[in-house]
C-alpha positions in Angstrom: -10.9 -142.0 -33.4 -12.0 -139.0 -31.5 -15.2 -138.7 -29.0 -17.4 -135.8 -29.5 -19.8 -134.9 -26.6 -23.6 -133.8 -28.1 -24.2 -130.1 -26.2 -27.2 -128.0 -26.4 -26.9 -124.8 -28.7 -30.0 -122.6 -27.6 -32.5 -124.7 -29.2 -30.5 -127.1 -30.8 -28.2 -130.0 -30.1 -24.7 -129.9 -32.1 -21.0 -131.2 -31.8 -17.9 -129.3 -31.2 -14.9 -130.4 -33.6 -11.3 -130.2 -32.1 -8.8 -127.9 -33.2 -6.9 -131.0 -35.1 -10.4 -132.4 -37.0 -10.9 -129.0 -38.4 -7.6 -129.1 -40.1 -7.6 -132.5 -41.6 -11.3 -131.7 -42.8 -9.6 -127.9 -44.4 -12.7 -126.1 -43.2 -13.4 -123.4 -40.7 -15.6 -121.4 -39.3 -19.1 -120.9 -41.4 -18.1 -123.1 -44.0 -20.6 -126.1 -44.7 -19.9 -130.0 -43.4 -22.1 -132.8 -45.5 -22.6 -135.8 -42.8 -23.6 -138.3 -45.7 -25.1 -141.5 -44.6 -23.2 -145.2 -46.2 -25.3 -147.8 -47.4 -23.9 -149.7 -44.5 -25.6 -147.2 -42.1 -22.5 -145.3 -41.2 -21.6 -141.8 -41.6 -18.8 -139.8 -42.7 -18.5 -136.0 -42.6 -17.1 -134.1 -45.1 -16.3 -130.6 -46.5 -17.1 -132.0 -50.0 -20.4 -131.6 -51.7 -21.5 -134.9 -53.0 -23.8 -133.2 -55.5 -21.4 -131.1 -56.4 -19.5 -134.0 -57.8 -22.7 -135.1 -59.5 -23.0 -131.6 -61.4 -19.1 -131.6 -62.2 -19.4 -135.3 -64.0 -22.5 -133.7 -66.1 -20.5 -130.8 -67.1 -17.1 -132.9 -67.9 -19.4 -134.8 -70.2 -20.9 -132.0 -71.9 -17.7 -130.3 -72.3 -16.1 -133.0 -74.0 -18.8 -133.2 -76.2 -18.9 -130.2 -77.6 -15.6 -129.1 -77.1 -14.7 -127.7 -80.5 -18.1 -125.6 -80.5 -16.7 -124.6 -77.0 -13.3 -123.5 -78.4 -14.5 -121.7 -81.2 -16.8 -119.4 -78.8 -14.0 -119.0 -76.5 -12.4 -116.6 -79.8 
């Protein structure tokens, strides 16, 4: 576990993420962080768009399905 301490940015409240978090999370500076809320209440941040996913599962589904039109426009 490790604490973070809520700090005021300007106008805005945010977290600073230690050295260590950063590189277990294989992000850096100005790329995005999804906090996504559990249906138990929790939260978990990640580097990994959930919709993303979503959009990736569509276009799996649509490739397989028309993967020999697919191959034969890849020619």
């Amino acid at each position: 576990m490790v604490e973070l301490k809520v700090r005021k940015f300007g106008n805005s409240l945010g977290v600073v993420l230690p050295k260590e978090v950063i590189n277990r999370l294989h992000t850096g500076d100005g790329e995005p962080l999804f906090l996504i809320e559990a249906p138990d209440g929790a939260y978990q941040l990640t580097p990994y768009d959930p919709a993303f996913e979503k959009k990736m599962t569509k276009a799996e589904d649509i490739i397989g399905r028309y993967r020999n039109t697919l191959h034969a426009l890849a020619k």
